[in-house]
C-alpha positions as CSV (number, residue, x, y, z in Angstrom):
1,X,111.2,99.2,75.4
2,X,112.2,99.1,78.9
3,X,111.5,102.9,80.7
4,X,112.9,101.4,84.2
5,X,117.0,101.8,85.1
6,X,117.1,97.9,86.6
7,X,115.2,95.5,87.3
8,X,115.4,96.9,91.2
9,X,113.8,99.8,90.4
10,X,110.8,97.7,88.5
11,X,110.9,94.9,92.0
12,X,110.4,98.2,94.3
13,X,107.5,100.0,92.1
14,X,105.6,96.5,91.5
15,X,105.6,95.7,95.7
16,X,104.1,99.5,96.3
17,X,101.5,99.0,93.6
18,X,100.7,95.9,95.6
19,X,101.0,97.6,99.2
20,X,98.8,100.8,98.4
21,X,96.2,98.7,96.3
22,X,93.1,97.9,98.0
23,X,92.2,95.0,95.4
24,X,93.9,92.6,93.7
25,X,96.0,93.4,90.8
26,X,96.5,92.0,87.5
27,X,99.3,90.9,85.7
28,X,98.0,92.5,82.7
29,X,97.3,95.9,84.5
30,X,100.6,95.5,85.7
31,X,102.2,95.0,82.3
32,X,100.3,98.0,80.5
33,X,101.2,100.1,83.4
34,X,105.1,99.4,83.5
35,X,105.2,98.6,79.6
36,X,106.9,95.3,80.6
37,X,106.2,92.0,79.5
38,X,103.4,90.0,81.6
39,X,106.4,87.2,81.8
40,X,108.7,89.6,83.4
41,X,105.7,91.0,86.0
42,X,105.5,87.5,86.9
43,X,108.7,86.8,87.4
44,X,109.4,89.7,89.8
45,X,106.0,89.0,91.5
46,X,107.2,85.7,91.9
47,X,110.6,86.5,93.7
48,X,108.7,88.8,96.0
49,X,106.4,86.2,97.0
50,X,108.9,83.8,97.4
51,X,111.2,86.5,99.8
52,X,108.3,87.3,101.9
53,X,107.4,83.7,102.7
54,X,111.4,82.7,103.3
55,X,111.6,85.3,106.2
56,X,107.8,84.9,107.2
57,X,107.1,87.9,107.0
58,X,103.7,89.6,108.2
59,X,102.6,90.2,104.7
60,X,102.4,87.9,101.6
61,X,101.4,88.1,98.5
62,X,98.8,86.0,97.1
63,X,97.7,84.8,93.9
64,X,94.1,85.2,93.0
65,X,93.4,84.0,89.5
66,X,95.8,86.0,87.2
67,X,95.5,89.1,89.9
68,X,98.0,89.3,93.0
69,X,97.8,91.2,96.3
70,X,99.3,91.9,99.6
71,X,97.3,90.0,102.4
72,X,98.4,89.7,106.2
73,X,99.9,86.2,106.8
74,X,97.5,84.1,108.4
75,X,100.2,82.7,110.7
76,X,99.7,86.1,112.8
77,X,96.0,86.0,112.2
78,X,95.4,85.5,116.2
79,X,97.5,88.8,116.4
80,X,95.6,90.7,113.9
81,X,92.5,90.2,115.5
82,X,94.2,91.1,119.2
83,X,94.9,94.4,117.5
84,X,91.5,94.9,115.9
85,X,89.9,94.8,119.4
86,X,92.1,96.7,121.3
87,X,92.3,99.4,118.4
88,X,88.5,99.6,118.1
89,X,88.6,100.1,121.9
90,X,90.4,103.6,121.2
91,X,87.4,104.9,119.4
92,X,85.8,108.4,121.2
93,X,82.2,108.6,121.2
94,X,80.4,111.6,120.2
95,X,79.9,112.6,124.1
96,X,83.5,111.6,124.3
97,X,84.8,113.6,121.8
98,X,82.3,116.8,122.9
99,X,83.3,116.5,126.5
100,X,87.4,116.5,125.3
101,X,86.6,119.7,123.3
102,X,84.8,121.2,126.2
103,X,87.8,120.2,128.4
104,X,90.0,121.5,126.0
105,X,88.8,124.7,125.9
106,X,87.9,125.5,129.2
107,X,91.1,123.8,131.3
108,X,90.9,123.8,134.3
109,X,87.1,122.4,134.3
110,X,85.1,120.9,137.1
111,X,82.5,117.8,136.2
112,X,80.2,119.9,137.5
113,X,81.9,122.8,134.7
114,X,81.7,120.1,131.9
115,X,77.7,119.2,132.4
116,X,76.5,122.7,132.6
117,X,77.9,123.5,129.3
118,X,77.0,120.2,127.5
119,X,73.4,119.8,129.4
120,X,74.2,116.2,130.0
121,X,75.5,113.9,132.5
122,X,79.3,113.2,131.3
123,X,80.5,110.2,134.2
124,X,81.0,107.7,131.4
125,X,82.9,110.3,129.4
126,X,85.2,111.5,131.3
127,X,86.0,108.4,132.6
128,X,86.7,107.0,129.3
129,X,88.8,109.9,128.2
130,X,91.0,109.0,131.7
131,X,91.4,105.6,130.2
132,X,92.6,106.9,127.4
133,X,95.0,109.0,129.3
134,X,93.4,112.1,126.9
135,X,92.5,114.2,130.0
136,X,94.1,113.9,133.7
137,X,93.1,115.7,136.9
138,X,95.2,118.8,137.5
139,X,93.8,119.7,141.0
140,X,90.9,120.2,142.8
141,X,88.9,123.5,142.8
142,X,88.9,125.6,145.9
143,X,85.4,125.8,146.8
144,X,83.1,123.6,148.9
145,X,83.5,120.0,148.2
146,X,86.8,120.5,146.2
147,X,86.0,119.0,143.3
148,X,88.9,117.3,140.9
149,X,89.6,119.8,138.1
150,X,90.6,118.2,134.5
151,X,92.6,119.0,131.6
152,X,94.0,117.9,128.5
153,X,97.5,115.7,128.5
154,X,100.2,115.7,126.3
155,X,98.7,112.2,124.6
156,X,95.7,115.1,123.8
157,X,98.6,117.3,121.8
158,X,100.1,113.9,120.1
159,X,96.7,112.7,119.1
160,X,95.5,115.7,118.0
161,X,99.4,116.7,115.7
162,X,99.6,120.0,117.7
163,X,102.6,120.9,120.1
164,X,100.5,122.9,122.3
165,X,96.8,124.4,123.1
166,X,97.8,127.4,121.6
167,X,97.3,125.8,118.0
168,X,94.1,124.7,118.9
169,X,91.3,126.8,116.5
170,X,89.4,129.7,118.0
171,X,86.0,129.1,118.9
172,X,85.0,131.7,117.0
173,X,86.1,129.7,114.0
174,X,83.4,126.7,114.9
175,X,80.9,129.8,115.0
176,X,81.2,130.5,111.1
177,X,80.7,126.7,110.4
178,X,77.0,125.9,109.4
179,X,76.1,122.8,110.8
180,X,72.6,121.8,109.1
């Protein structure tokens, strides 16, 4: 007995099973999990494939014994791995990500500001959170030497899902947690 409206519906449920999974999947899984016959889960599995590679697309499915899954095309591959670097080049450190809270509580800060409070020197820091256009000077303090004064942009607020400082949590909050 057939639960599904049109064969449609079974197409779309079958392609996100094979997008979400993180291994491959079976035919048989498939079957027991749509109560359709195996011939029928290889059939739409089939047509998929078969799309996908028509339009090169930037995913494929792939056979792997009786199991299929979604893989990146290896026609972008040079592409995938231009991404990886630059993406892995957004990380924040641990000082990084200590000197932006710092920053982001205390706007307008001073280096100077930044070290006292984290007991450290925080050049490479700050100058990595600049790269990352996560802080930006805002001025320059008034006293001898003027130095620049930092705070958070709005690629901080996007980053972080919040539409302004004001939703940031209160320190006090970060008091309560016991960090062991």
């Amino acid at each position: 007995m057939n639960l599904f409206a049109n064969k449609e519906q079974i197409r779309g449920i079958v392609e996100a099973l094979l997008f979400v999974s993180e291994k491959p999947l079976s035919v048989k899984f498939l079957s027991n999990l749509l109560s359709i016959e195996e011939s029928e889960v290889k059939a739409v599995i089939s047509e998929l494939a078969d799309e996908r590679k028509n339009k090169k697309s930037g995913i494929i499915i792939v056979q792997l014994e009786e199991s299929y899954q979604m893989v990146t095309n290896p026609e972008y591959g040079e592409w995938i791995t231009i991404f990886k670097k630059f993406n892995s080049n957004n990380r924040l450190s641990e000082q990084a990500i200590e000197t932006l809270s710092v920053i982001a509580y205390k706007q307008p800060i001073t280096k100077a500001e930044i070290e006292k409070i984290r007991g450290v020197n925080s050049d490479h820091a700050i100058k990595s959170l600049l790269e990352k256009r996560l802080i930006k000077i805002v001025g320059k303090k008034e006293v001898p030497g003027r130095p620049f004064l930092y705070g958070t942009t709005r690629e901080f607020l996007r980053l972080f899902g919040i539409s302004s400082l004001k939703e940031l949590p209160e320190i006090s909050q970060f008091e309560k947690i016991n960090v062991a």
